[in-house]
Each structure stands twice: as structure tokens, then as C-alpha cells.
N, C-alpha and C positions, 0 to 999 in steps of 0.2 A: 717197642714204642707203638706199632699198629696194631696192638690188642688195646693198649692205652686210650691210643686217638678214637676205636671203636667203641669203647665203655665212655666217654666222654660224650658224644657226639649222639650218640644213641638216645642219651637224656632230653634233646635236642628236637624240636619239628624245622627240619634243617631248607623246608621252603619258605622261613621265615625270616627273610634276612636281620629282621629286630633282633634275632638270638644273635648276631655278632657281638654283643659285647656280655653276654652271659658265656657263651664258647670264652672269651679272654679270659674273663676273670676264670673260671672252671680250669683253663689250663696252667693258670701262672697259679692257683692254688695247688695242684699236681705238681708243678716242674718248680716253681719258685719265680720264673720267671717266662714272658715270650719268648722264644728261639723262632731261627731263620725258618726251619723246620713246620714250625707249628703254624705260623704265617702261611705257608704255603698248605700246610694241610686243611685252617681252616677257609683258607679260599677254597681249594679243591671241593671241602665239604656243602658252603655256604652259593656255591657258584658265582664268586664275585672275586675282581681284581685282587693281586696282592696290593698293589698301593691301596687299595680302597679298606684294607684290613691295617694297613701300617696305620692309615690316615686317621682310623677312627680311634686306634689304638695308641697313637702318639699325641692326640691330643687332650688325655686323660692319664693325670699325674699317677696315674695308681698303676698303668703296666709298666714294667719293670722291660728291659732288654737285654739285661747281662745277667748271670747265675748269679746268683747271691751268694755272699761271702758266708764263714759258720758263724762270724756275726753279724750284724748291721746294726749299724751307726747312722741314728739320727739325733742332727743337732739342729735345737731349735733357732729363728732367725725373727720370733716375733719382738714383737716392740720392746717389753720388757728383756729378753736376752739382746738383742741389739743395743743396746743402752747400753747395756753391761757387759758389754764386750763379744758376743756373739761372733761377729766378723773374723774377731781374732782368734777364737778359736777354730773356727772353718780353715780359717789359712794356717794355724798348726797344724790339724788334722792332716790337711790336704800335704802339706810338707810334710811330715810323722808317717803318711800311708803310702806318698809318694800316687796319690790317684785325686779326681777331681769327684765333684758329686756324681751319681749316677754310676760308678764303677767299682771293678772291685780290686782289691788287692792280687797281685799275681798268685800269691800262697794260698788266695782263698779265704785268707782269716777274717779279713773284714771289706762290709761292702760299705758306701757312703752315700746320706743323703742328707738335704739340709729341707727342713720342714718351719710350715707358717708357725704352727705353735703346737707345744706340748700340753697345753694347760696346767704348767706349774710357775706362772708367773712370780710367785713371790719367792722361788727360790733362783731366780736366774741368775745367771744365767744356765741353760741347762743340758745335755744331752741325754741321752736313752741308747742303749750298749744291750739287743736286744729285750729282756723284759725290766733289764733295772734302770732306773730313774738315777741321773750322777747330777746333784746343784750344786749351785755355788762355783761353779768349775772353772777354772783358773789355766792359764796355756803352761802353768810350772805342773798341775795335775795331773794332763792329759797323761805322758807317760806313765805317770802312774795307772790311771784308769787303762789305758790299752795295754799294759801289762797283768791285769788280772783275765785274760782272756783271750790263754793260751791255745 
């Protein structure tokens, strides 16, 4: 891993503390996600608090804190799938995976997140099961759809 943090970091003019949030994304594009680890390395590197790396980094819906699952699950919650039952699918999901948004399954298989919009409004309601598009999705389907994603 600190050959890793070293080619990452290196890209970096690391007296700039504005590069903390090009360091996040750089790392969660390597690793998948922030680790406790990486926090603490990119304080080390950036000279600045760990909460001051959680703080900038938790309040941007894009870093991730748990490994990601070998799938993720994003199910949309805009208007049009809300209408159409959106809710109800989140709370199968979360029942079905036995994990809430933001987590991942213990096995690994899938991670969970619920997202403003897909832009596939006229097929809602909808999810996304890493690159494929599921509409019209219905909580009788959902087993079906998590079962092709072994």
C-alpha cells in the first residue's frame, strides 16, 4: 500500500492543501472507496487534521467509506420513481440485502445506494445493478434482478 500512497501522492503539490479533494477522489478511484488508512495517510501527507479530511470528505455524496460490493446498487428516488413506488423498493432491497444505503453486504456481492435521479424517468420506476439500467421494476422482480448477479 506505500508504494500505492507514494504514486498517488507524488501527482500532487502536497503544500496545497486545495489538493485534498483531488487526493479523495484519486484514492477511492484506486481502492473503490476511503479507508481509515487512507485518512490518516492523506492527513499525514496534506499536514492537516484527520477530522479535517473526514469533514471535507463526508460532506460530498461522492466518497464512498465501505469497499464496495462486486456489485452496486443504485436505486433511483427521483420524483418520477417515487411516484411509482421507489420507497418500496429501497425497503425491499434493504430487507433482500439485509444492509441500509451506504453499506455493503457481508458476502460482498452487493453494495447499496439510493440516488436523486437516473435519468430514465419514463421508465420508472428504476435501478442500476452496476452498468445495466432494470425499469419498470416492481418489489415481485427485485429477486429476480439480484439473482442474475451472482
Amino acid at each position: 500500500m506505500e508504494s500505492s500512497v507514494s504514486s498517488i501522492v507524488k501527482k500532487f503539490d502536497l503544500s496545497d492543501k486545495g489538493n485534498l479533494i483531488p487526493l479523495l477522489q484519486e484514492f477511492q478511484k484506486k481502492e473503490g472507496y476511503i479507508s481509515h488508512t487512507t485518512v490518516s495517510k492523506i492527513s499525514h501527507h496534506l499536514g492537516v487534521s484527520k477530522s479535517h479530511v473526514y469533514g471535507v470528505a463526508t460532506f460530498y455524496s461522492q466518497f464512498k467509506f465501505t469497499p464496495p460490493g462486486r456489485n452496486s446498487i443504485r436505486i433511483c428516488l427521483g420524483t418520477a420513481c417515487h411516484v411509482q413506488g421507489g420507497d418500496f423498493l429501497l425497503n425491499t432491497l434493504q430487507i433482500e440485502l439485509g444492509i441500509e444505503p451506504g453499506e455493503t453486504t457481508e458476502d460482498k456481492r452487493f453494495d447499496l445506494e439510493r440516488v436523486a435521479c437516473l435519468g430514465c424517468c419514463a421508465l420508472a420506476p428504476v435501478i442500476k445493478v452496476n452498468n445495466d439500467i432494470h425499469s419498470r421494476v416492481s418489489v415481485i422482480k427485485i429477486k429476480e434482478i439480484l439473482g442474475k448477479y451472482e
